[in-house]
N, C-alpha and C positions, 0 to 999 in steps of 0.2 A: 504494500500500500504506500503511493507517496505522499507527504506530506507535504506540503509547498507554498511557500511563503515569497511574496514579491516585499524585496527589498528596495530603496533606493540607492545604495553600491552594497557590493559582498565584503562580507566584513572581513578588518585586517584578526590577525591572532591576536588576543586579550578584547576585541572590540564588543561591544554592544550595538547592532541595530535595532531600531524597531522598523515592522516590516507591516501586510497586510493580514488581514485577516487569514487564520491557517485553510488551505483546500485541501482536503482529501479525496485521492484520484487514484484509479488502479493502474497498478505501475508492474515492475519487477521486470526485468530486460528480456526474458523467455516470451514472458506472456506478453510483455509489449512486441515482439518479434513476430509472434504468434496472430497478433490481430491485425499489426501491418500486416502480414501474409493475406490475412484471410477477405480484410476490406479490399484488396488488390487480385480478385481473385480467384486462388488456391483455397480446394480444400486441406485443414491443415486438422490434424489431429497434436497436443499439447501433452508432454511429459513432466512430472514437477511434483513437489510437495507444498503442501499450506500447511499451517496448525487451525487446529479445530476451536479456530473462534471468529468471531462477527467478520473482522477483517479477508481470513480465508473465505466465508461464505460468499461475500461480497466480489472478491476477485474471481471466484468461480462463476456467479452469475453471471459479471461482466462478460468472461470469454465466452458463454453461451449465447449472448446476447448477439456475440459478434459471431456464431456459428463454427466457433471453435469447439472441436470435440476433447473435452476433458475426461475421457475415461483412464487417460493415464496419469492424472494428478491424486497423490495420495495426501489423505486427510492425515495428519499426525494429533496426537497427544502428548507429545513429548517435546516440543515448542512453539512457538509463536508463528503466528507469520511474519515472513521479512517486511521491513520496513526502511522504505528511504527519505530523510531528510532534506530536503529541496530549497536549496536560495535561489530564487532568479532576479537579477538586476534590471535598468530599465533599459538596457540595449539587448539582453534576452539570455546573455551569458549568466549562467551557474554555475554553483558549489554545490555537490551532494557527498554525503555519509549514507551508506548500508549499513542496517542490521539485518545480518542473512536468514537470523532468524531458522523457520523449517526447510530453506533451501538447503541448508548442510547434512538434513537429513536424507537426502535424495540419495539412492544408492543402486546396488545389485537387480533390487524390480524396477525401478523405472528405466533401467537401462534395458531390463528386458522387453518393458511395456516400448519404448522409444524403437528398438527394431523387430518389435512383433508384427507388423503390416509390412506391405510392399510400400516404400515411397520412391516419391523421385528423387527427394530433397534433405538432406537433414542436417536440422540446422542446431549448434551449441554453443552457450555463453557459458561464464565464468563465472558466473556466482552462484555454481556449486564444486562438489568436491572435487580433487584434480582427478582422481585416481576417476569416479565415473565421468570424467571428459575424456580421457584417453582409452576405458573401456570401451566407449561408448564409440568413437572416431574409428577406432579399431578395427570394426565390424561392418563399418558403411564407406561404399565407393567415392559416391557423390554427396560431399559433408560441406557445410562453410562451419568452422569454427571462430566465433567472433570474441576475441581472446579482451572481454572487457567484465570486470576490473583485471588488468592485467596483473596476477599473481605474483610472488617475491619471483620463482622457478618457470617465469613463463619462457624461456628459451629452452629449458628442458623437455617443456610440454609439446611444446610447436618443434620439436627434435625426435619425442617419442609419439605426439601422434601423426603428424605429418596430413593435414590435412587436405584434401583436393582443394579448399577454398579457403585463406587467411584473412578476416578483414580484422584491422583497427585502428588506430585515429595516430598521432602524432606520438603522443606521450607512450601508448602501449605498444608502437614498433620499437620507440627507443628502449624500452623494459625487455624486450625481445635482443635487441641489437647490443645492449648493453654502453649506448652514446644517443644524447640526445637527437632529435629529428625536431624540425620546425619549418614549414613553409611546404608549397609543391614542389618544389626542385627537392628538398629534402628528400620531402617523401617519396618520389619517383627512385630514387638512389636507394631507401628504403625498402622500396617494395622489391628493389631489383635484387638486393641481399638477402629476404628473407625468400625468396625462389631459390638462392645459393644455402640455402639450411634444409632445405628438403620438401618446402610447398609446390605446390603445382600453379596456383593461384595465389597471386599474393596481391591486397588493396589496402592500399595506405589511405585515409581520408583526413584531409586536413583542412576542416572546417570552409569558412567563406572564403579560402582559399580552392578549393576542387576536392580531387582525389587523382591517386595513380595506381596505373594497373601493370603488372608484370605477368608474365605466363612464359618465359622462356629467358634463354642467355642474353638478348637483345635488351635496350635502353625500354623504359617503362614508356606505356603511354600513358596522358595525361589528359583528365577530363574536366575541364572548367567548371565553376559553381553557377548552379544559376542564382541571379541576382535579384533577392529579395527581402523586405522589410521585415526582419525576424523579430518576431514577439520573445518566442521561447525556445529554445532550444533541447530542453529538455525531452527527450524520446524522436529526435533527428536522427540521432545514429541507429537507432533501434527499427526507426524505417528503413533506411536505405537497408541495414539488413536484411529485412524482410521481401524487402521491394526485389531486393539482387535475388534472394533464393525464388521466386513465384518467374521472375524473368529466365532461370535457368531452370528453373522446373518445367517451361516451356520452349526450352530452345534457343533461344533466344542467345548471339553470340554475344564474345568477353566483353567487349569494348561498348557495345549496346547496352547489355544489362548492365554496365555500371552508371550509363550515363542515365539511364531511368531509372534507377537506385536514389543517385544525387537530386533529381527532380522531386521524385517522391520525399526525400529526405530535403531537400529546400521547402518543399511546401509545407510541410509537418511543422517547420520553423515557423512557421508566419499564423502559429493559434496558438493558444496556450493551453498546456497539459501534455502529458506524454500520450494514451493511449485515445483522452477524448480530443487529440490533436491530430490523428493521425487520418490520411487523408484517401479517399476513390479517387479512379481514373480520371473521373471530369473534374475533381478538384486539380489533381496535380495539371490537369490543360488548361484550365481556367488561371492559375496561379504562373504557371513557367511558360505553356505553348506546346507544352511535349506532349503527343498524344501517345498513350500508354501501348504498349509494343503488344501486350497479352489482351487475346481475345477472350 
């Protein structure tokens, strides 16, 4: 569940802001992943834990709502649901904090529940345990693993599971690279080294900056951001996720599906809220001009 408070700046260490009124919004990067997928789309079935109180009931409704199948999210008793803390500024940049809460419970069955169907797509963040991201990658062809919050061991991860699909932002290439990354030239350079670790697909995004795409020994290519009046930022990245897996879940080539990733994920920007931001086809053409590649 996010918690989300508009501040007028994020505050320094020791500060005090006072901010807006708190909102609470169903959040959590899988399940935001999940419902970008599903509004764009895809049918998507959801792997995951909640704890068995209001907050979990809550977030499970929501993915129903959006016609996400939750038969593989398990209810726990043994803690909470996760919980994210949300500052957004008034140019749309944010500070968040997790409590992971029943995502650390996620284990041995969800990983069974996650490759019990045939998919096309399967998609894994980071805020659960390493050990079921690497089981879990292990087992499927066509995976994007989206290595955010990027872990202390995240070059060890992205080492052992090697996945067909690496997306993540600036800060978690360089936690991978172990050297800062900042800008598209960066990131291009970025994405082009973590292909030299053993991904097959590698996408750097680096905010109202673009993103870069690598798939082979060659110079990355680079996809420009589209330019738009960003409210919130918050649950951007978690679209173009979702956006890239439903674009290759239908074919859709590298360079395409990332550019209707960043559309999708520029649009997302411009509402505020992660999951009640996230946008259909005719928004993202309404908003950028791109009409959405998948029929």
């Amino acid at each position: 569940m996010d918690i989300s408070v508009t501040v007028p700046r994020l505050p320094e260490p020791g500060a005090t802001v006072l901010g807006s009124a708190a909102r609470f919004t169903p959040g959590g990067k899988g399940a935001n992943q999940a419902v970008a997928a599903a509004r764009l789309g895809a049918a998507v079935r959801m792997t995951g834990c909640v704890g068995d109180d209001d907050f979990g009931r809550q977030l499970l409704a929501a993915l129903r709502d959006d016609k996400v199948d939750t038969g593989g999210v398990r209810v726990t008793a043994s803690a909470p649901t996760g919980l994210a803390m949300i500052s957004v500024d008034q140019a749309g940049e944010n500070i968040i904090t997790v409590a992971p809460g029943a995502n650390h419970e996620t284990g041995a069955a969800e990983v069974r529940a996650a490759l019990a169907e045939p998919q096309n797509v399967l998609v894994v963040c980071a805020e659960i345990p390493v050990e079921v991201i690497v089981a879990t990658l292990a087992r499927h062809s066509v995976s994007i693993l989206n290595l955010a919050p990027a872990p202390a061991d995240a070059a060890a991860i992205v080492a052992g599971a090697r996945p067909d699909w690496l997306v993540v932002n600036e800060t978690e290439a360089g936690a991978v690279l172990g050297e800062p990354v900042s800008g598209l030239a960066e990131a291009a350079q970025a994405a082009v080294a973590l292909v030299g670790r053993g991904v097959r697909h590698a996408v750097v995004t680096a905010g109202a900056h673009g993103a870069a795409l690598a798939d082979g020994p060659g110079p990355a290519e680079t996809v420009q951001a589209f330019r738009v009046e960003a409210v919130d930022t918050v649950g951007a990245g978690d679209t173009f996720v979702g956006a890239l897996a439903v674009t290759l879940a239908a074919g859709v080539p590298a360079a395409e599906a990332v550019r209707a990733a960043a559309a999708a994920g520029a649009t997302a920007a411009t509402r505020p809220g992660a999951q009640a931001g996230m946008p259909r086809p005719a928004d993202i053409r309404a908003v950028t001009g791109l009409t959405w590649p998948v029929r």
